[in-house]
C-alpha positions as CSV (number, residue, x, y, z in Angstrom):
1,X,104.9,-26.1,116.1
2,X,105.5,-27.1,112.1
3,X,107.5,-24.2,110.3
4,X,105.0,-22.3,107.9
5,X,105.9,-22.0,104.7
6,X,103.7,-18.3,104.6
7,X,102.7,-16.3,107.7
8,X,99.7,-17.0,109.6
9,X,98.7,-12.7,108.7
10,X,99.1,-13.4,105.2
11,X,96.4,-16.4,105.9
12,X,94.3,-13.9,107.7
13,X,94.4,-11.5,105.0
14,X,93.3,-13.9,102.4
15,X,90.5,-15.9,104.0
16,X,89.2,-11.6,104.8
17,X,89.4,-11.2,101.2
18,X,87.6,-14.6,100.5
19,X,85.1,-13.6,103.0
20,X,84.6,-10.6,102.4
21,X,83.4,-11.2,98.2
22,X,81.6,-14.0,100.1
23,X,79.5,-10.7,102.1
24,X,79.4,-8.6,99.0
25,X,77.0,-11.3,97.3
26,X,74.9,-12.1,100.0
27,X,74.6,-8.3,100.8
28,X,73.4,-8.0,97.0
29,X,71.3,-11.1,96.6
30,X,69.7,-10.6,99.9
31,X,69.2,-6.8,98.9
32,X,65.3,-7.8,97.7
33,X,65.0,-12.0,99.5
34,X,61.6,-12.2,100.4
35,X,60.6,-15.7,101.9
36,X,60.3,-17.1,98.7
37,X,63.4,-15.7,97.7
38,X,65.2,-17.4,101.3
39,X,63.6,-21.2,101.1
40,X,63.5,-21.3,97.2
41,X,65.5,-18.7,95.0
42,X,62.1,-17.7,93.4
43,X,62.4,-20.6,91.6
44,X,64.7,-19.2,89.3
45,X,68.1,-20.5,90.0
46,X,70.5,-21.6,86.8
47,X,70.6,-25.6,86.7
48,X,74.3,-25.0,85.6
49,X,75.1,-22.6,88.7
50,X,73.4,-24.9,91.0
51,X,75.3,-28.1,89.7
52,X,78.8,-25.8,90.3
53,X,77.5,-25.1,93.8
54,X,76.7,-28.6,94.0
55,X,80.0,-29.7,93.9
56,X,81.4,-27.8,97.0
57,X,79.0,-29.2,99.2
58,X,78.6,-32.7,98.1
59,X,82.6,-32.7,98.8
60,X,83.2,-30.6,101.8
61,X,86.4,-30.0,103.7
62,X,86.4,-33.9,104.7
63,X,86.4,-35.1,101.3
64,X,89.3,-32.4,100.6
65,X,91.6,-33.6,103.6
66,X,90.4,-37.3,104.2
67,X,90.5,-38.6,100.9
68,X,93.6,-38.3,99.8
69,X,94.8,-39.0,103.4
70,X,93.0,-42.0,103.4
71,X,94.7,-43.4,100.1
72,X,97.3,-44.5,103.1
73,X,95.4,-47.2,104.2
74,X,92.9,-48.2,101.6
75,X,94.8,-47.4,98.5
76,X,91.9,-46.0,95.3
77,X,88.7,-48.4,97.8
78,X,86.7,-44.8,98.0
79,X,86.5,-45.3,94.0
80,X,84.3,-48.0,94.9
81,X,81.8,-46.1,96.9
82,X,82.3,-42.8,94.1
83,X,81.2,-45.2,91.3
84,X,78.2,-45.8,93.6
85,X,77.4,-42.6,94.1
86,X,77.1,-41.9,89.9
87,X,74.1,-44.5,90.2
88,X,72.9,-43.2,93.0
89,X,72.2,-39.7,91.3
90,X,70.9,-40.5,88.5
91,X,68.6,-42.2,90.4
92,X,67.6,-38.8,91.9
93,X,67.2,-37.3,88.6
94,X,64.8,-39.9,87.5
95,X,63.1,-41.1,90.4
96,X,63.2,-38.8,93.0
97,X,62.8,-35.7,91.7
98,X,59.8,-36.2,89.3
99,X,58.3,-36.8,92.7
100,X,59.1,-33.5,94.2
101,X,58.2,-31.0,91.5
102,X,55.1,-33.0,91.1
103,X,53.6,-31.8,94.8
104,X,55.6,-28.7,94.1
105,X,57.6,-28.9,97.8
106,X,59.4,-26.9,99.5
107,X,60.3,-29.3,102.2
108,X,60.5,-32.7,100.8
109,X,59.1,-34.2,104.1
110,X,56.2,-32.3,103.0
111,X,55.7,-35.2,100.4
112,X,55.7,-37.7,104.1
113,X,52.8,-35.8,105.5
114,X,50.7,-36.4,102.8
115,X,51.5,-39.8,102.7
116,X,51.7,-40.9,106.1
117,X,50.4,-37.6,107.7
118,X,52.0,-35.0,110.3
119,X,53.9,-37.6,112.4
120,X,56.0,-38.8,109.3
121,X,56.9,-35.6,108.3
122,X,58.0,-34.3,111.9
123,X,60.4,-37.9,112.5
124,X,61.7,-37.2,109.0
125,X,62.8,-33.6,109.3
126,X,63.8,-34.9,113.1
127,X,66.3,-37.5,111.4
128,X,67.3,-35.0,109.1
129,X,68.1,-32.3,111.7
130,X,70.2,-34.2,114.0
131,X,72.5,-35.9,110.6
132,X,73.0,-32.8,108.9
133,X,73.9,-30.6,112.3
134,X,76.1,-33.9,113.3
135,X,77.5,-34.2,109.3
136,X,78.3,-30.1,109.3
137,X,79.8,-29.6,112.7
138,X,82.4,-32.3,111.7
139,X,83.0,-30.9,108.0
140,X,83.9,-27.2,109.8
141,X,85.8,-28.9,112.8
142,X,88.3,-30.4,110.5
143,X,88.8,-27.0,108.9
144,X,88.4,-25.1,112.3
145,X,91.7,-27.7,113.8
146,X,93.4,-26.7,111.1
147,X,92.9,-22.8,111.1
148,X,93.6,-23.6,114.4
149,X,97.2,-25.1,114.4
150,X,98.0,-22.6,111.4
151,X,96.7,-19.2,112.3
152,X,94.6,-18.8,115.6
153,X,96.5,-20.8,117.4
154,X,99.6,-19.1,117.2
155,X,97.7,-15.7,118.3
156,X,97.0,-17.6,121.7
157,X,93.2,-17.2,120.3
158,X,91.2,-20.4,122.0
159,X,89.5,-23.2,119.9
160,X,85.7,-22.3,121.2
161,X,86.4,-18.4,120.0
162,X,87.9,-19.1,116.8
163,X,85.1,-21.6,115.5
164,X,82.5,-18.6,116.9
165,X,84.3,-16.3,114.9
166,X,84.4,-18.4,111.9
167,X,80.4,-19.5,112.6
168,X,79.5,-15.6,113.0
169,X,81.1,-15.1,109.1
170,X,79.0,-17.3,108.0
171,X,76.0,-16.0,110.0
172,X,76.7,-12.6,108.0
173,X,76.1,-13.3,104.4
174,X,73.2,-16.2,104.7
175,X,71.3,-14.6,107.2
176,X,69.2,-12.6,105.0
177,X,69.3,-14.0,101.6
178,X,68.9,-17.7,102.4
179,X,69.1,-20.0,99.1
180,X,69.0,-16.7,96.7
181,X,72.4,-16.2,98.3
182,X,73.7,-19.8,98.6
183,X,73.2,-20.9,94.7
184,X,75.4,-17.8,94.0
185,X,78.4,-18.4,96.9
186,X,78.0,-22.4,96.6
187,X,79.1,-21.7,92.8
188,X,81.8,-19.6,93.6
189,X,83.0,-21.7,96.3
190,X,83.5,-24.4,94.1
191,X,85.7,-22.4,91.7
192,X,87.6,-21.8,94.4
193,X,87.7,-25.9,95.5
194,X,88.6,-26.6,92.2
195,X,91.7,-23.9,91.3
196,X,93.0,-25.4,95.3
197,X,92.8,-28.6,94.2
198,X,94.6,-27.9,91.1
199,X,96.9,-25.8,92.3
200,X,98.5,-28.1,95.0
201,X,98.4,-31.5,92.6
202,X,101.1,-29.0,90.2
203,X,102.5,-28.1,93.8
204,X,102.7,-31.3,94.8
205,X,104.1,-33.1,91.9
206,X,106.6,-30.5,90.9
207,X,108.2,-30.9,94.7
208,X,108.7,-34.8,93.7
209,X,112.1,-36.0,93.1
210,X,113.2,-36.2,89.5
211,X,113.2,-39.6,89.1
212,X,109.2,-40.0,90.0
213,X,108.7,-37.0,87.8
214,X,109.7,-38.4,84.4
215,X,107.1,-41.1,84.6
216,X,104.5,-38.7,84.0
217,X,101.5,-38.0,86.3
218,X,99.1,-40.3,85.2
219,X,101.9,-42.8,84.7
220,X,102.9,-42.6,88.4
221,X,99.4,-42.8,89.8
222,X,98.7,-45.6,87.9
223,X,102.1,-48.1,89.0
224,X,101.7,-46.6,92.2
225,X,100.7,-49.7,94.4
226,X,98.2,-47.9,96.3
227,X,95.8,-47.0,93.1
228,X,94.7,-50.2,93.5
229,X,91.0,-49.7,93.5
230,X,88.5,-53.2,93.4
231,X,88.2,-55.7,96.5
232,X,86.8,-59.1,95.7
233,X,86.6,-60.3,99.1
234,X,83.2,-60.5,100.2
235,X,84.5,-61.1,103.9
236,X,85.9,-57.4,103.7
237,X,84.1,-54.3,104.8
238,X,85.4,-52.7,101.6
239,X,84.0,-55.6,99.0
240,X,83.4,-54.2,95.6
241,X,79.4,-54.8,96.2
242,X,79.4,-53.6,100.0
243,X,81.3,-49.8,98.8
244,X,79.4,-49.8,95.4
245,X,75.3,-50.2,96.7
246,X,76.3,-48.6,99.9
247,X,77.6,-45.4,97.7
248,X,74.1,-45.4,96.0
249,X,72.2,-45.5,99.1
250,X,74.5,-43.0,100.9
251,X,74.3,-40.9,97.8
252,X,70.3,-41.1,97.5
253,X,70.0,-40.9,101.6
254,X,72.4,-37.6,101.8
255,X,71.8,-36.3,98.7
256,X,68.0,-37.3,97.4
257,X,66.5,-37.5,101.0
258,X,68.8,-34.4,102.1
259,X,66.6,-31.2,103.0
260,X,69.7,-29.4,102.3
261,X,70.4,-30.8,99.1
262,X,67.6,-31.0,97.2
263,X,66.2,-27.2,98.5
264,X,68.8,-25.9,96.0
265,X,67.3,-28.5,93.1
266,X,64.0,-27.1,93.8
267,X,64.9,-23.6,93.5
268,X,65.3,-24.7,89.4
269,X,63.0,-23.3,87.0
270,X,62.0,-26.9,85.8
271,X,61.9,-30.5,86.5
272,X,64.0,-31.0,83.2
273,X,66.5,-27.9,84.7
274,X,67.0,-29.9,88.1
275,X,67.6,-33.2,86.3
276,X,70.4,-31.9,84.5
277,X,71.9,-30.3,87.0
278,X,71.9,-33.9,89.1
279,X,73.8,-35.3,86.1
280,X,76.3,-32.9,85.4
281,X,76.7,-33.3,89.4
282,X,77.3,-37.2,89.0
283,X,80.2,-36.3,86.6
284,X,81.8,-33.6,88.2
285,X,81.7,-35.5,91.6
286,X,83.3,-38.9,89.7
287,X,86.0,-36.6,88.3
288,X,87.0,-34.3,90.7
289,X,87.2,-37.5,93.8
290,X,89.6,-39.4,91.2
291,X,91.9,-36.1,91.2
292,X,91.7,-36.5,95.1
293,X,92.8,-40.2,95.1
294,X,95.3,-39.5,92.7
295,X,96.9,-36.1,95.1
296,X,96.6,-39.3,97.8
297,X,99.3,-41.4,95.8
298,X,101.3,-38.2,95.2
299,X,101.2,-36.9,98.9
300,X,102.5,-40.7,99.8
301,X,105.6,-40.3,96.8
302,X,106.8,-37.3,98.5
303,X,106.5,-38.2,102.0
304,X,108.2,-41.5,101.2
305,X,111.0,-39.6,99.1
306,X,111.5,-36.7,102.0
307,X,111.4,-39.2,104.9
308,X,109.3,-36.6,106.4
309,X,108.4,-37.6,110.4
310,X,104.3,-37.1,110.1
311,X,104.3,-40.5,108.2
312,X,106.1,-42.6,111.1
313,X,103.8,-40.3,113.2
314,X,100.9,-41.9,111.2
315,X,102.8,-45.5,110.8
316,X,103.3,-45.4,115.3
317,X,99.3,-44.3,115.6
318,X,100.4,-41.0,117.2
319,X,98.6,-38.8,114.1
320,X,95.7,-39.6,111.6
321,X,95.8,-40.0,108.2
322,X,93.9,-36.4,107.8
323,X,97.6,-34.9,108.6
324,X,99.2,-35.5,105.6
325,X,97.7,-32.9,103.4
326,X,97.7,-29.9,105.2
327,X,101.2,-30.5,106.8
328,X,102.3,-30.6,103.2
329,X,100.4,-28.0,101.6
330,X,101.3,-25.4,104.7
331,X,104.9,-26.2,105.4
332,X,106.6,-27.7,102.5
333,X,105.0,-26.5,99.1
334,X,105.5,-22.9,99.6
335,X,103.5,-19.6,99.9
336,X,100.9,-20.4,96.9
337,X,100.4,-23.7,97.1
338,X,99.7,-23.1,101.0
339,X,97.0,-20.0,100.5
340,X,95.8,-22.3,97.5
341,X,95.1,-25.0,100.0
342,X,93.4,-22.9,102.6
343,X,90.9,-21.4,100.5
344,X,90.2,-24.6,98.8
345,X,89.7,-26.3,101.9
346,X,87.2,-22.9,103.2
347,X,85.4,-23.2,99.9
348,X,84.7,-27.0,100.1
349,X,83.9,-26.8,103.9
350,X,82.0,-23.2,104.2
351,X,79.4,-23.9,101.3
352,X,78.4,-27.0,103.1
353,X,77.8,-25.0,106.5
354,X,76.3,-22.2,105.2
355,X,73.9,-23.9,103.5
356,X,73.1,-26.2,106.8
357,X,71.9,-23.0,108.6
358,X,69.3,-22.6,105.9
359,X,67.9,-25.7,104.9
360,X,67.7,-26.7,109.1
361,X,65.9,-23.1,109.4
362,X,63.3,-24.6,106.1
363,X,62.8,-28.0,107.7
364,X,62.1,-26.7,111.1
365,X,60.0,-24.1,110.1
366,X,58.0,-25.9,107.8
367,X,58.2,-29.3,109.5
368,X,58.3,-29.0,112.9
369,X,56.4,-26.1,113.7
370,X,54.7,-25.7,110.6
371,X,54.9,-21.7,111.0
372,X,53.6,-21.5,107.6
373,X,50.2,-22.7,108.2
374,X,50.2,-20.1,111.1
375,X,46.9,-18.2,110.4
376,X,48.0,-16.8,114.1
377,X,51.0,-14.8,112.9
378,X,51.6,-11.9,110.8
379,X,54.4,-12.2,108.4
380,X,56.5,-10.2,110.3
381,X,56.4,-12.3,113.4
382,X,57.0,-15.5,111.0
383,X,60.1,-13.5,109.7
384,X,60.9,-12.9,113.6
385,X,60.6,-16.7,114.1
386,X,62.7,-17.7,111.2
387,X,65.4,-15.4,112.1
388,X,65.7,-17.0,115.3
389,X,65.8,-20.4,113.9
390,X,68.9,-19.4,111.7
391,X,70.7,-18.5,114.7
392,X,69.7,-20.6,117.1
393,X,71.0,-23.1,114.6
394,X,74.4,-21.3,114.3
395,X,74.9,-22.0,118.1
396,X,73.9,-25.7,118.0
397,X,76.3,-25.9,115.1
398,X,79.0,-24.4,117.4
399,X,78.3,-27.2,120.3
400,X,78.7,-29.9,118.0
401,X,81.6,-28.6,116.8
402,X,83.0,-28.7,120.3
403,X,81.6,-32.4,121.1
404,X,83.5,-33.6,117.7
405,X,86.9,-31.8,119.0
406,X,86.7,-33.9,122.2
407,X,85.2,-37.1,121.2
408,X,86.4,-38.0,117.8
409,X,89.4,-40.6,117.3
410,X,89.1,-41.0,113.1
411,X,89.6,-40.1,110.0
412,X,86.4,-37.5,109.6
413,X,85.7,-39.1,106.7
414,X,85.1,-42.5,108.3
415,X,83.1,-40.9,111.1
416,X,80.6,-38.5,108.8
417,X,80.0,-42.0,106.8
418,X,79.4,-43.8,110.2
419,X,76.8,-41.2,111.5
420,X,75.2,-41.7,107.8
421,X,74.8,-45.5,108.3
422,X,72.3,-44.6,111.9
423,X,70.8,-41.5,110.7
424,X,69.5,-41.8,107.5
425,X,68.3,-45.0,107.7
426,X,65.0,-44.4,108.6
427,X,64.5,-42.1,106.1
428,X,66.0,-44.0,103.7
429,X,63.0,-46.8,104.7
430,X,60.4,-43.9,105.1
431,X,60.5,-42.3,101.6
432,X,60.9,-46.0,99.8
433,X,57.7,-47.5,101.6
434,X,56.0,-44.4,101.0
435,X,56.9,-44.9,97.2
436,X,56.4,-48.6,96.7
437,X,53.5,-49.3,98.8
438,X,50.5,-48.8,100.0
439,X,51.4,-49.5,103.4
440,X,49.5,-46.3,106.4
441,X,51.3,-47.3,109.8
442,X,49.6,-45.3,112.4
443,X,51.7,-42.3,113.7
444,X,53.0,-44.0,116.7
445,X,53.8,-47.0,115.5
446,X,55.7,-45.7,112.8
447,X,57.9,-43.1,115.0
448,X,58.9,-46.5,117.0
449,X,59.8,-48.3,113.5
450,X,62.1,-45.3,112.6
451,X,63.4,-45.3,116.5
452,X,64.3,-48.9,116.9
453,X,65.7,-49.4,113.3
454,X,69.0,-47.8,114.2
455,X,69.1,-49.3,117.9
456,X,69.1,-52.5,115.8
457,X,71.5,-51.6,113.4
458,X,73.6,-50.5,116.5
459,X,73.4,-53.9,117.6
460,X,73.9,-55.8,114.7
461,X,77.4,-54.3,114.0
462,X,78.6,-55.2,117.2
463,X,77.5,-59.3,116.8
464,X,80.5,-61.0,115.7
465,X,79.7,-62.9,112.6
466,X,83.0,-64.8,111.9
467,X,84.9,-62.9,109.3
468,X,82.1,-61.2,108.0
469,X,82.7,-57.1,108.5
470,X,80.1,-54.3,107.8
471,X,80.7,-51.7,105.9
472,X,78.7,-48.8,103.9
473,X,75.7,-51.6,102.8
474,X,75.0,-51.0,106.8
475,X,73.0,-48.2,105.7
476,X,70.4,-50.0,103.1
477,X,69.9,-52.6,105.8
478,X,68.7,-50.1,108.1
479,X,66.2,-48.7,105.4
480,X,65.6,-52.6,105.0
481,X,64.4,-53.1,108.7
482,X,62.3,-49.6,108.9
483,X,60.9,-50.7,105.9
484,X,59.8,-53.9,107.4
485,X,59.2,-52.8,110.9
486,X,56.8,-50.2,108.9
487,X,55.0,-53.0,106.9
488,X,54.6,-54.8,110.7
489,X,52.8,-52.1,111.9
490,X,50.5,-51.5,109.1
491,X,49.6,-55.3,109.0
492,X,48.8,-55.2,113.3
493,X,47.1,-52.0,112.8
């Protein structure tokens, strides 16, 4: 067991405190949440809150302990991909959304029903289901592990109880409210990512020796050898061009084609409101990931300078990469950097699973079983229904939780960007046919384009091709091949 630098009670006290302001909004924004109010803030949310909020989630726990961890191996390469990601949300802003205010959606596979009609819509919120259920359970299960080692554990308190616990928190204070709630949390949640964030980098570099220290910050990043960002090699999986149009698609897929993204952008009060908010986001994304890379290069100075075991751990292949931070920021930068770190890391990882509960609860409910075309129910059953969804959610979220603790053997950062490659391909291929073309598959056919595409994809990684690797471009060429499976099927139809 690592020696804490702050007890595992004074954790407990402070993620109760952190939960419990966390209650005290949703208990006051949910005071009035009709449905309206739960799928789409009344259409009234602050562009500049919902950018805030938009921070927290587009990060999440993985991007607050893999990134920096990660600087081990591929020095400042996830620059790459973030510079991608600027492009890919302004093109949101300006192609994307325009689209979705325009059919006034809720559920933006809503917009696939019309164009394709009812089997579209259900394979797109399918897709969506299973990668943001997938991409949430392994944002919380690198939090949960680390709660784990630093506070349950030690309290003999099992894995499976503890993430239950943690799940039935977040159950509490979304349950009711729905987005009304989130845009308000999200936005405090990111405060608190930031002030972690900030808080451990001062930590951090003040606990360097004094030599490192007179360089200056940004001089020390900068010389360090592992802020070297750009890869020319096209043979590489981490090419300049492979990270950079990959980070666009991955940005547009998760973000753009994201139920549980772009819910929140639709709760604006205008087109022009949402747009902003989506560039402010680009920013703030760009900024706040180049203060990760650079805690990376600092976490890597100190653990050089104190010789400290977990890096030959890392170097032997007996711990990942994800270690570094939290064995630092727990045991070696003292009480306030440590309580700094764990509520950062619940604030970037909590405000992406709340909001998972609700936007899965809004696609189901809208796309799967379309309740709200129900002329059969009363509202109160349709409440009853959507209720059920929420939680019947929460317990999926718990399973996969428990399948990532005992199948995953990577950096979580590497395996959420995996999963991305498979499962939003299809979409990613849906909504650009839909756009560009005129091209009507019929329904079958095109729930076999978007159920092959991956298998394919699957395949094609695992054909050697000399030197040439994949890497993130993996997931436009499964938009590629639906796309062109869909245009097949329209031509033989």
């Amino acid at each position: 067991m690592e020696t804490l630098s702050l007890s595992p009670g004074l954790v407990l006290a402070a993620l109760l405190l952190y939960f419990g302001l966390l209650l005290a909004v949703g208990w006051w924004t949910g005071r009035k949440a009709n449905d309206n109010g739960y799928f789409l803030g009344n259409r009234q949310s602050l562009w500049y809150l919902v950018a805030l909020g938009m921070l927290s989630d587009s990060m999440s726990g993985v991007s607050f302990i893999s990134v920096p961890g990660a600087v081990w191996k591929a020095n400042f390469g996830y620059l790459q991909v973030v510079m991608g990601y600027v492009l890919g949300y302004l093109a949101i802003a300006y192609w994307l959304l325009p689209l979705y205010y325009k059919h006034n959606l809720t559920s933006i596979y809503t917009y696939l029903e019309g164009r394709f009609g009812m089997s579209a819509q259900r394979t797109g919120s399918l897709f969506f289901v299973g990668s943001r259920l997938l991409g949430a359970a392994g944002r919380l299960y690198l939090t949960a592990a680390i709660l784990q080692t630093f506070l349950f554990g030690p309290w003999g308190i099992p894995f499976g109880l503890s993430v239950s616990l943690i799940i039935a928190l977040i159950l509490l204070y979304t349950f009711k409210g729905g987005i009304s709630t989130l845009v308000i949390t999200d936005a405090l949640q990111s405060t608190f990512l930031i002030g972690g964030l900030s808080i451990c980098i001062y930590a951090l570099y003040q606990g360097l020796p004094l030599d490192l220290r007179q360089q200056g910050f940004f001089s020390l990043v900068q010389n360090s050898p592992h802020s070297d960002w750009l890869n020319l090699d096209p043979w590489s999986k981490s090419y300049f061009w492979k990270h950079f149009l990959g980070g666009a698609a991955i940005c547009i897929a998760m973000t753009g084609l994201d139920q549980n993204m772009m819910q929140k952008n639709l709760s604006c009060r205008s087109l022009k409101d949402a747009q902003k908010n989506m560039v402010a986001t680009a920013v703030v994304v760009f900024l706040v990931n180049v203060f990760f890379l650079s805690l990376g290069v600092l976490m890597i100075e100190f653990l050089q300078a104190s010789a400290d075991p977990v890096l030959q751990q890392v170097k032997d292949g007996k711990a990942l990469t994800d270690s570094f931070f939290p064995h630092i920021a727990l045991s070696q930068l003292g009480p306030v950097a440590g309580l700094s770190f764990v509520l950062g890391l619940a604030a970037a990882t909590f405000s992406s699973a709340d909001s998972v509960l609700t936007t899965l609860t809004t696609s189901t409910y809208f796309d799967l079983w379309n309740l709200d075309a129900r002329k059969d129910l009363n509202d109160e059953q349709k409440l009853r229904y959507r209720r059920y969804l929420h939680i019947g959610f929460a317990v999926a979220l718990w399973a996969s939780i428990m399948a990532f603790k005992a199948f995953n053997q990577q950096a979580l950062i590497d395996t959420v960007l995996d999963l991305a490659n498979y499962t939003y391909g299809p979409l990613l291929g849906l909504f650009f046919v839909g756009m560009f073309t005129s091209w009507k598959p019929s329904g079958k056919a095109l729930v076999s384009a978007c159920m092959a595409s991956p298998l394919l994809i699957y395949g094609l990684k695992h054909i050697p091709f000399q030197q040439y690797q994949f890497g993130f471009e993996l997931l436009i060429v499964n938009g590629a091949i639906t796309a062109l499976l869909l245009g097949l099927a329209a031509r033989l139809r």
